[in-house]
C-alpha positions as CSV (number, residue, x, y, z in Angstrom):
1,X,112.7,73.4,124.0
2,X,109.6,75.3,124.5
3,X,108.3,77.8,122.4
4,X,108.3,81.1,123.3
5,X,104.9,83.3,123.7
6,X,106.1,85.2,120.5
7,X,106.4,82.2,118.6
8,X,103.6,80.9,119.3
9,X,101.9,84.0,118.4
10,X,103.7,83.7,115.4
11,X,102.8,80.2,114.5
12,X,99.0,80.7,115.5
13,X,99.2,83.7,112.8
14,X,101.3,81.7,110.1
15,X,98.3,79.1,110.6
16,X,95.0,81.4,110.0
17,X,97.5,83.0,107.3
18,X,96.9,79.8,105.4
19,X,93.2,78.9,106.3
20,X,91.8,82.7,105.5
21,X,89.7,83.0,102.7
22,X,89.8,87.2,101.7
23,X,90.8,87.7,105.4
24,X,87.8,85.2,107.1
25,X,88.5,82.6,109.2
26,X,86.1,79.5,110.2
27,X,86.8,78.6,113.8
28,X,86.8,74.8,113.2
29,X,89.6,75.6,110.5
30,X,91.8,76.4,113.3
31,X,93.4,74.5,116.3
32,X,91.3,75.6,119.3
33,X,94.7,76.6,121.3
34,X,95.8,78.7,118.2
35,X,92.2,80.2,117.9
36,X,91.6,81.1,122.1
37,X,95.5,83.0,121.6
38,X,94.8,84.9,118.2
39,X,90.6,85.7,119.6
40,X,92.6,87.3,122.9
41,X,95.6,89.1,121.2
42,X,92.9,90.8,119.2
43,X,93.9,89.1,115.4
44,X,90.6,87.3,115.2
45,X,87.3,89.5,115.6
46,X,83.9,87.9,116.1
47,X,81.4,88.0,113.0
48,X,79.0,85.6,114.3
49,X,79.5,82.8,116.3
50,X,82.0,80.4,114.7
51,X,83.7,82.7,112.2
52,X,86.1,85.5,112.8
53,X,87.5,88.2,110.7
54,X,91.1,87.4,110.4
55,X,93.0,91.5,111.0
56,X,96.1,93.0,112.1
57,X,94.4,96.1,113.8
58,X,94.9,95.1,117.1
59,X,94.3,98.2,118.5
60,X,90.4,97.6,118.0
61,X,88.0,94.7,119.3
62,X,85.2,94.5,117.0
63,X,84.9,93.0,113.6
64,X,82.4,95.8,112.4
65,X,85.1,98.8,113.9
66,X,87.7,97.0,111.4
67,X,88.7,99.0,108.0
68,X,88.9,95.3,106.7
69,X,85.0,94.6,107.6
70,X,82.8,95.7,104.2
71,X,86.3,94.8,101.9
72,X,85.5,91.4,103.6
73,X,81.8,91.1,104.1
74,X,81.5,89.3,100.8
75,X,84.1,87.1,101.5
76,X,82.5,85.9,104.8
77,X,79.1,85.6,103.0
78,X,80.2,83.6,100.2
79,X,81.8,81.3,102.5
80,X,79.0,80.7,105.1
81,X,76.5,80.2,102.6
82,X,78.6,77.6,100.9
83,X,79.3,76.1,104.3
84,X,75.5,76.1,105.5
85,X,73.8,75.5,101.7
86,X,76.1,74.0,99.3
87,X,74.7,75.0,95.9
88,X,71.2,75.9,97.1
89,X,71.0,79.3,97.5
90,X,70.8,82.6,95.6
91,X,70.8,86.3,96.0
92,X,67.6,88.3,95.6
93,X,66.4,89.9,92.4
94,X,67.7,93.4,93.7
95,X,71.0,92.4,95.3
96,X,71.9,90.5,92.4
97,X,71.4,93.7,90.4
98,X,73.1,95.9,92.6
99,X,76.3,93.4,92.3
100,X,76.1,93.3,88.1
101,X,75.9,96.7,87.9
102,X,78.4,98.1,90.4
103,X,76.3,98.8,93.1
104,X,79.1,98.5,95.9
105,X,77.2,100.1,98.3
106,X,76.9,98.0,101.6
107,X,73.1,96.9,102.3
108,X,71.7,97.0,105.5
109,X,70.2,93.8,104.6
110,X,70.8,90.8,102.2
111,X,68.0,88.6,101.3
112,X,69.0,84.6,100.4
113,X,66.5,81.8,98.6
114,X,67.0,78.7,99.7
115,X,65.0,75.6,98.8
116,X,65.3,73.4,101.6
117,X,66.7,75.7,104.3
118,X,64.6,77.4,106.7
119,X,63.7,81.1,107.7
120,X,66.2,82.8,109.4
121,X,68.1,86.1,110.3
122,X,71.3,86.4,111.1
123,X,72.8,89.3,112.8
124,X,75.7,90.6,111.4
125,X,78.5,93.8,112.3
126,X,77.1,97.4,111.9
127,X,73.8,96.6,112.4
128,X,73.7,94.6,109.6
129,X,71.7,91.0,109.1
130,X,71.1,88.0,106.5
131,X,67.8,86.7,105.9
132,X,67.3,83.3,104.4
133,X,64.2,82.9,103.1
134,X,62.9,79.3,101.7
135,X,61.0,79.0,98.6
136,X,59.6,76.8,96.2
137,X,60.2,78.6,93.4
138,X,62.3,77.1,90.8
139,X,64.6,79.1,88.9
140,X,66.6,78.0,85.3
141,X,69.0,81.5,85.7
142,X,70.9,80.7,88.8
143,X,74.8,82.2,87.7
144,X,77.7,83.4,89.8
145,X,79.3,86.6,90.4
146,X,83.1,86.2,91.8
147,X,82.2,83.0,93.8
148,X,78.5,84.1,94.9
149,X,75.0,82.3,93.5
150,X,73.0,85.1,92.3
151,X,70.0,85.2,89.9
152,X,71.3,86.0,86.3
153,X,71.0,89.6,84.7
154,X,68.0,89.0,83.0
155,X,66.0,87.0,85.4
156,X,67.1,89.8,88.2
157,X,65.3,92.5,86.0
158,X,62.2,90.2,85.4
159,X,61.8,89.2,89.0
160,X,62.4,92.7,90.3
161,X,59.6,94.2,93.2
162,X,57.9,97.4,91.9
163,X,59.3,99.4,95.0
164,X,62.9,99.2,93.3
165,X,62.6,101.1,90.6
166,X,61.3,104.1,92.3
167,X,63.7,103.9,95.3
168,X,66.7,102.8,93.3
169,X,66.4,103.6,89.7
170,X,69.9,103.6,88.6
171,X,71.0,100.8,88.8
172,X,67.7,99.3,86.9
173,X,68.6,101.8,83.8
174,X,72.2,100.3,84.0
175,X,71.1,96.6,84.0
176,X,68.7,97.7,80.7
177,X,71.5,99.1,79.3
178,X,73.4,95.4,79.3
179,X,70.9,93.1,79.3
180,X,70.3,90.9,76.6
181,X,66.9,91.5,74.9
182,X,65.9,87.9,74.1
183,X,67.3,86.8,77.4
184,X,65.0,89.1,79.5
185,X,62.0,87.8,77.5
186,X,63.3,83.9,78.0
187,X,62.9,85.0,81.9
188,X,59.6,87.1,81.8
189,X,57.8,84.4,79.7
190,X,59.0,81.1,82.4
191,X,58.4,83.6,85.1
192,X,54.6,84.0,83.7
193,X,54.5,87.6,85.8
194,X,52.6,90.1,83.3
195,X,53.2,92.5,85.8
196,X,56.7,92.4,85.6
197,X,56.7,92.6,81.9
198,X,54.6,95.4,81.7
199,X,56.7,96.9,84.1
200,X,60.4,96.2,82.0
201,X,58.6,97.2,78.7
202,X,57.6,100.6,80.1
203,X,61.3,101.0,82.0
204,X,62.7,100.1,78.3
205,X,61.1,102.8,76.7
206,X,61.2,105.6,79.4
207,X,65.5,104.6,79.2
208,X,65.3,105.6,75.8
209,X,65.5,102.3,74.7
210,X,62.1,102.3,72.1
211,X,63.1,99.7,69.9
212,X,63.9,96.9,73.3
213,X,61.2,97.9,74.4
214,X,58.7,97.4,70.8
215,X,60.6,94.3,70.2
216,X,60.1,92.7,73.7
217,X,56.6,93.7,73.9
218,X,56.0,91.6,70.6
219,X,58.3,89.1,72.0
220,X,56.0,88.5,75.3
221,X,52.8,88.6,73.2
222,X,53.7,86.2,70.8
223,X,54.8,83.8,73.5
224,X,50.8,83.7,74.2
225,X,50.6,86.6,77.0
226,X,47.3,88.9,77.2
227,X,47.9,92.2,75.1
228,X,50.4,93.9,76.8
229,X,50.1,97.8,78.3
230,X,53.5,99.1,79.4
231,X,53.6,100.4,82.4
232,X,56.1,103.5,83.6
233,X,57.6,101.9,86.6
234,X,59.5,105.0,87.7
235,X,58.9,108.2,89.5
236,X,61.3,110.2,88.1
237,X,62.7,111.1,84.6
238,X,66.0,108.8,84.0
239,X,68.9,110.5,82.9
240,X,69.1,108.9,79.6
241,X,72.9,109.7,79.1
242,X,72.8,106.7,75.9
243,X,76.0,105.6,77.3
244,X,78.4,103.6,75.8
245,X,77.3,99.4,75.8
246,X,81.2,98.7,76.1
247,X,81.7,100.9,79.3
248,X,81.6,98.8,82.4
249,X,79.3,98.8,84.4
250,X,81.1,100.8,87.3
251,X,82.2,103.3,84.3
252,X,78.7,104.0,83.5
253,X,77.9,104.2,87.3
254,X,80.2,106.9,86.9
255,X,79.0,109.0,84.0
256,X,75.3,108.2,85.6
257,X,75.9,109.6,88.6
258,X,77.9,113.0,87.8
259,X,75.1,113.9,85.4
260,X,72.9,112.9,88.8
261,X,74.9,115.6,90.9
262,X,76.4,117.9,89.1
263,X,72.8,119.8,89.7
264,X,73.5,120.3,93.5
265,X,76.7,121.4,92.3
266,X,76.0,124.0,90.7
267,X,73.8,125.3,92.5
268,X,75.8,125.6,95.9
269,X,78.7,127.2,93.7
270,X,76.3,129.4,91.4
271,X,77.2,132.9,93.5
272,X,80.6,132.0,94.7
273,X,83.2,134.5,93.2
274,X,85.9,133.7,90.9
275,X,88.5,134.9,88.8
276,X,89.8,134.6,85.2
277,X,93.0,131.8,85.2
278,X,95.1,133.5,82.3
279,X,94.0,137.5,83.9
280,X,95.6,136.8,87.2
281,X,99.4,137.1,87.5
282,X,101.3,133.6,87.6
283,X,103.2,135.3,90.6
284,X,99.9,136.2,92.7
285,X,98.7,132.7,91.9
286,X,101.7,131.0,93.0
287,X,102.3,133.2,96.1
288,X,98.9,132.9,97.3
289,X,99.7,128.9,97.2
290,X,102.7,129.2,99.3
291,X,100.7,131.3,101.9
292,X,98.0,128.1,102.4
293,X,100.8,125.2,102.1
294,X,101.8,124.8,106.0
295,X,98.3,124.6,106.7
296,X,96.9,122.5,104.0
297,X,99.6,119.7,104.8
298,X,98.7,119.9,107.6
299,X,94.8,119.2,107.6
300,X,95.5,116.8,104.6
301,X,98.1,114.3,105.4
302,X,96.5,111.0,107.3
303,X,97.6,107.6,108.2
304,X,96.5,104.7,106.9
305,X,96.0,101.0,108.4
306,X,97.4,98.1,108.8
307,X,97.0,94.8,107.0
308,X,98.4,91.0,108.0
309,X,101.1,90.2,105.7
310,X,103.9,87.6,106.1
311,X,105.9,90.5,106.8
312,X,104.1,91.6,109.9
313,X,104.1,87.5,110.8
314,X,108.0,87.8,110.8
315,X,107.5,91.0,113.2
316,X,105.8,89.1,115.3
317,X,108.2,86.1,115.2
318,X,110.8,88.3,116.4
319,X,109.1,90.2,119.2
320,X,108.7,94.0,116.9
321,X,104.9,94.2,116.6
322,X,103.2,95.9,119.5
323,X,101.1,98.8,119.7
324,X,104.3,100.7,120.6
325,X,105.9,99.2,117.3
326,X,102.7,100.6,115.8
327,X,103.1,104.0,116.8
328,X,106.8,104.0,116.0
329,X,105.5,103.3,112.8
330,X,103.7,105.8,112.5
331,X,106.1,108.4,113.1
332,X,108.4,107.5,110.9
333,X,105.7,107.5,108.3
334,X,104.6,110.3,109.4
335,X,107.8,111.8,108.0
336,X,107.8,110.2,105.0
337,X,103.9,111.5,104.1
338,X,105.3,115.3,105.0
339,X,107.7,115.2,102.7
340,X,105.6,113.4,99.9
341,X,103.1,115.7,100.3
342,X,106.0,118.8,99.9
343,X,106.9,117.1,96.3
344,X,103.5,116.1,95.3
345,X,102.5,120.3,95.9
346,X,105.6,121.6,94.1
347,X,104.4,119.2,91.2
348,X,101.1,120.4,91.2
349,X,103.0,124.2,91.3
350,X,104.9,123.4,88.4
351,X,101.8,122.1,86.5
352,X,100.3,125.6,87.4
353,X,103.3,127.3,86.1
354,X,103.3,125.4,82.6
355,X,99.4,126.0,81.9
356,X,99.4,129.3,82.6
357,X,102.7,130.1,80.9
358,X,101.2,128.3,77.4
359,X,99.5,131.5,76.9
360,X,96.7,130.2,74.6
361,X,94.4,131.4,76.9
362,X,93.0,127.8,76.6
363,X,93.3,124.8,78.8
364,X,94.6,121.4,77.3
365,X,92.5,119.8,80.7
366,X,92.8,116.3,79.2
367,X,97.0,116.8,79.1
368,X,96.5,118.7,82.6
369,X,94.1,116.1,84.6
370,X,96.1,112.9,83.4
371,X,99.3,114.0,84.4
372,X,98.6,116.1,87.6
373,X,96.9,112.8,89.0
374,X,100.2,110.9,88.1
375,X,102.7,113.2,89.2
376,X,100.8,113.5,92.3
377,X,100.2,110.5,93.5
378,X,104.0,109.1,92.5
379,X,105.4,112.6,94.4
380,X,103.3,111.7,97.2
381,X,105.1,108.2,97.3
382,X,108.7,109.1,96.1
383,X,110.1,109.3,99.8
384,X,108.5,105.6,100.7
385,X,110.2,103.8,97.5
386,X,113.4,105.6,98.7
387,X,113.0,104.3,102.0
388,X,112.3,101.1,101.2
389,X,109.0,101.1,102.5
390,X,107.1,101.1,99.1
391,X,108.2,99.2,96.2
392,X,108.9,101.1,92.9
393,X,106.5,98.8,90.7
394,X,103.6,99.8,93.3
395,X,103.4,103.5,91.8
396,X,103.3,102.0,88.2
397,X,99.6,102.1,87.2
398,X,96.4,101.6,89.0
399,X,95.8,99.1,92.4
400,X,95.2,95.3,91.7
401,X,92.4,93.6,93.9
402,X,90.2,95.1,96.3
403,X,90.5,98.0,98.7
404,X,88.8,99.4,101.4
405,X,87.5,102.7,102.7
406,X,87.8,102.7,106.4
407,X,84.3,103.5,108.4
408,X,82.4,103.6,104.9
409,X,80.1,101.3,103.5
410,X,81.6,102.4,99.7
411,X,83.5,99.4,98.5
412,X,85.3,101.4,95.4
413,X,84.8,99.4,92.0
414,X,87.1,96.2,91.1
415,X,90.6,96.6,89.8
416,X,89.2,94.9,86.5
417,X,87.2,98.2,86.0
418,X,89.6,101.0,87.1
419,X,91.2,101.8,83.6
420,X,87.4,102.0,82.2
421,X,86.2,104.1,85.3
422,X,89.5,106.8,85.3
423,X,89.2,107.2,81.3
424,X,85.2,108.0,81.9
425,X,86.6,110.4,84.9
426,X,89.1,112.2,83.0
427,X,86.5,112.6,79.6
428,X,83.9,114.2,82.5
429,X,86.2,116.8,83.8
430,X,87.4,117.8,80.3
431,X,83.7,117.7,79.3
432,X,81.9,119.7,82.1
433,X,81.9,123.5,80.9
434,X,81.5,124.5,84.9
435,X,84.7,124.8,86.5
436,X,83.4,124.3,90.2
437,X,81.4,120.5,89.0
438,X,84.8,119.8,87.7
439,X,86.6,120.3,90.9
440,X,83.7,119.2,93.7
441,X,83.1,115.9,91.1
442,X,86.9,115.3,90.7
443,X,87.5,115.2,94.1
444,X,84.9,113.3,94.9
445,X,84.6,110.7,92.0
446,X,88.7,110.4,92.4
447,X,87.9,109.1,95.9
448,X,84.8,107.0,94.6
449,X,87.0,104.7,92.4
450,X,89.9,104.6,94.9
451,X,92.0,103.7,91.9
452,X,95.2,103.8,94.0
453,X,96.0,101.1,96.8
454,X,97.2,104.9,99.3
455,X,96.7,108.0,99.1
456,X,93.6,108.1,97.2
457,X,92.2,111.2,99.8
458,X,95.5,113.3,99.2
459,X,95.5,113.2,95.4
460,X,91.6,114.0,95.4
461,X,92.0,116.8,97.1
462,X,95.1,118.3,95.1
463,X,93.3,117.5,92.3
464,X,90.4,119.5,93.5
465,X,92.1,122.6,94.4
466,X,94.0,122.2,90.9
467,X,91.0,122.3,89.3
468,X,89.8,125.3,91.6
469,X,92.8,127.5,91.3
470,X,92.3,126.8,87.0
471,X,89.2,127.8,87.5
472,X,89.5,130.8,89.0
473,X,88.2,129.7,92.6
474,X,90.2,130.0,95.7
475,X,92.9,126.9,97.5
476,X,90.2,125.4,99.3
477,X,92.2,123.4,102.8
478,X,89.6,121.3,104.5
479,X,90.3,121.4,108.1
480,X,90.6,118.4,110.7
481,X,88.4,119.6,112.6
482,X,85.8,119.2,109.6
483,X,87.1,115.7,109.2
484,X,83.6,114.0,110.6
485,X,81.2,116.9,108.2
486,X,83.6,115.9,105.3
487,X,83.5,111.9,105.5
488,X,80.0,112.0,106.0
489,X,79.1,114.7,103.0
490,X,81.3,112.1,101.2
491,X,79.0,108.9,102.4
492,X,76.3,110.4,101.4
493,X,77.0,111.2,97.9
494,X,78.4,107.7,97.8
495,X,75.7,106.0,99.2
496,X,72.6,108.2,98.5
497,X,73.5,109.9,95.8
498,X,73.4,113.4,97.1
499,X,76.1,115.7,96.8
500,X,74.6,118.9,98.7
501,X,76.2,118.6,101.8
502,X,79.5,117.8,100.0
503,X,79.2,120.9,98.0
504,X,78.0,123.4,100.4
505,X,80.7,122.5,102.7
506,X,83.3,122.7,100.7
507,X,81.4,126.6,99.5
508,X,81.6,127.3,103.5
509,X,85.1,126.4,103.8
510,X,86.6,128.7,100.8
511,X,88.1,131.7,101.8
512,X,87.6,134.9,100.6
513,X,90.8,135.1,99.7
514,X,94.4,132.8,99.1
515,X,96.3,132.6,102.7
516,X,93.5,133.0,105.5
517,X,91.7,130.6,107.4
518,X,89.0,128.5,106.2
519,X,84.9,129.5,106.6
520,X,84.2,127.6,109.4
């Protein structure tokens, strides 16, 4: 008996299910038939010729449009430069930094060493491209990150172009800060680049890092080098926050960057008006809440994506996926969100209600911050595990494996570093004496780390107007109309490190007062 067009959809699927490597598929891993059906249903989206991008998103055509793209961009490279070099290739001295030190950040372009290849680029989604660029240079530190052939720590730092650490000097201060000392000197002396070395002794000592630096320098000269004369390879002061050498390095990412924008901050927010928490009734607090609640669920709640699962395999099987299904979906969703969003602001009410009613006129924030983001984000669910849509064992704890940030080029930290990254968080907000940092930061550092697998944007926005309405400031609703001024304020602090646009729109969009409409 013939199969019918669903289950051979079905089967096709169950196939690239099983060849997909972090949601890639090579074209030659696939029956051709199978391939030409899932490439015109819309599964399998073009990254270059002969690989695909293996996604459930029918409803869009190109690989680059996908939320599923940048979570899988490093998937796809690892696996073409595998399939085209074996073992000889490596990432650049600057990509393989940005990757040991958190740098998730998607570049525009990547730069590969190969010995025996030749020079190439190839284009790639978004406007992006890989250049392979042969050399004869040998290296000794060739390591891996994940499954990827980058240049070790050390030998990153001591092959590093001059122009990086004025265009990008955070992540050079973070690599200083977990390098090996004896290591980096094992790399600068085979290198033979005095340049370099003069470079990484001065970066050393303007990191606050004198002894490194002393010892290195006596290290390289020893090994036979002319006398060395540090050199200040930066054109700005570093922060210099002498973080912890245990933190991870997305954690001290973290830490780097608030102290980076907490300026900007702070000065958008310097004249905005605000009022004493414990002076102001708990009634006028909690009334003026209930006034802006219709309209900030409405602005807030979203919808999220789909992924291929075997689930959505057995949909297709049986004739239920469509983009009509889809929509269906939606709406029922929809629902679900609306009411989680009802629970997860009564929490946040109730949380109110209990700091203002201690009556110590001071805030346990550490108590406050910990379990507001908990209670939110498991309110916000509550209505899914009832409905069988989300498991209960989902809301325990923080997301496991990757996640991605549709339309951004922000790929939040690894699961690995998410305990490290919220218990920095949590110490920053309780540490910053400005009420307005903690609530701009919050928000946006919440949605930085991603820590949850959904509803990372909800709870970093209760969490900032929490932290607003402690502080005195007014229930800030960011309107959908904003939407494209918001993602983008929140790209760039991402990607550029620059929170002004972030902070002065959220200034704009506080009213004067609980209950009317936004600034806008």
């Amino acid at each position: 008996m013939a199969l019918t067009v669903n289950e051979k959809l079905a089967a096709a699927l169950k196939e690239a299910f099983k060849v997909a490597t972090g949601n890639v598929v090579k074209s030659s891993d696939l029956p051709a038939r199978m391939k030409t059906l899932l490439v015109k249903k819309g599964y399998l989206k073009s990254i270059i010729n002969g690989w695909y991008l293996f996604d459930a998103d029918i409803a869009i055509s190109k690989a680059g449009e996908s939320a599923l793209w940048y979570d899988s961009m490093w998937s796809f490279i690892c696996r073409y430069l595998e399939v085209s070099y074996g073992k000889d290739y490596w990432l650049s001295a600057e990509t393989s930094l940005d990757l040991y030190t958190a740098n998730n950040a998607v570049p525009k372009q990547l730069i590969v060493f190969t010995k025996n290849g030749t020079q190439r680029i190839i284009a790639l989604p978004n406007e992006m491209s890989l250049m392979v660029i042969p050399t004869k240079k040998e290296f000794s530190g060739i390591s891996k990150i994940g499954n990827i052939q980058v240049l070790g720590l050390e030998f990153a730092l001591a092959n590093l172009a001059p122009a990086f650490y004025r265009t990008d000097p955070l992540p050079v201060e973070i690599a200083l800060n977990k390098a090996d000392i004896n290591k980096v000197a094992k790399a600068l002396i085979e290198s033979s680049n005095l340049a370099s070395a003069q470079r990484i002794v001065g970066a050393y000592n303007e990191a606050g890092f004198k002894a490194e630096s002393r010892k290195l320098k006596a290290m390289i000269e020893a090994a036979g080098f002319d006398t060395l004369t540090p050199v200040n390879p930066f054109d700005i002061p570093l922060i210099g926050l002498g973080h912890n050498r245990h933190d991870s390095p997305a954690a001290i990412r973290v830490r780097m960057l608030w102290e980076k924008l907490r300026g900007e901050v702070e000065s958008e927010f310097s004249q905005v008006p605000k009022q004493h928490f414990f002076r102001q009734k708990l009634k006028t607090i909690t009334k003026g809440m209930d006034k802006v609640y219709k309209s900030d669920a409405y602005h807030s709640l979203s919808i999220e994506g789909y992924v291929v699962s075997e689930e959505l395999i057995e949909k297709v099987a049986n004739g239920d996926w469509s983009i009509d299904s889809i929509e269906s979906d939606k709406r029922h969703r929809d629902a679900l969100a609306a009411r989680g969003y009802y629970e997860a602001f009564e929490k946040l009410k109730e949380l109110i209600e209990e700091a203002h009613g201690d009556k110590s006129d001071v805030l346990d924030l550490n108590y406050l911050i910990e379990v507001g983001i908990t209670e939110i984000y498991t309110a916000l669910f509550a209505p899914c595990v009832n409905a069988g849509i989300v498991k209960a064992h989902d809301l325990a704890g923080y997301r496991n494996g990757s996640i991605m940030i549709r339309g951004s080029q922000h790929v939040p930290p690894p699961s690995e570093s998410l305990l490290d990254c919220m218990k920095v968080l949590t110490e920053l907000i309780v540490k910053e004496p400005n009420f307005a940092i903690k609530a701009v930061l919050g928000h946006f550092f919440l949605g930085y780390i991603h820590p949850f697998p959904d509803g990372n944007g909800r709870t970093s926005r209760f969490i900032m107007n929490f932290l607003f309405t402690l502080g005195g400031y007014r229930w800030t609703v960011i309107p959908v109309t904003q939407r494209s001024n918001y993602l983008s304020s929140l790209e760039e602090a991402s990607i550029n490190g620059n929170a002004k646009s972030f902070a002065s729109l959220l200034k704009k969009l506080m009213p004067d007062e609980y209950g009317l409409s936004p600034n806008i």
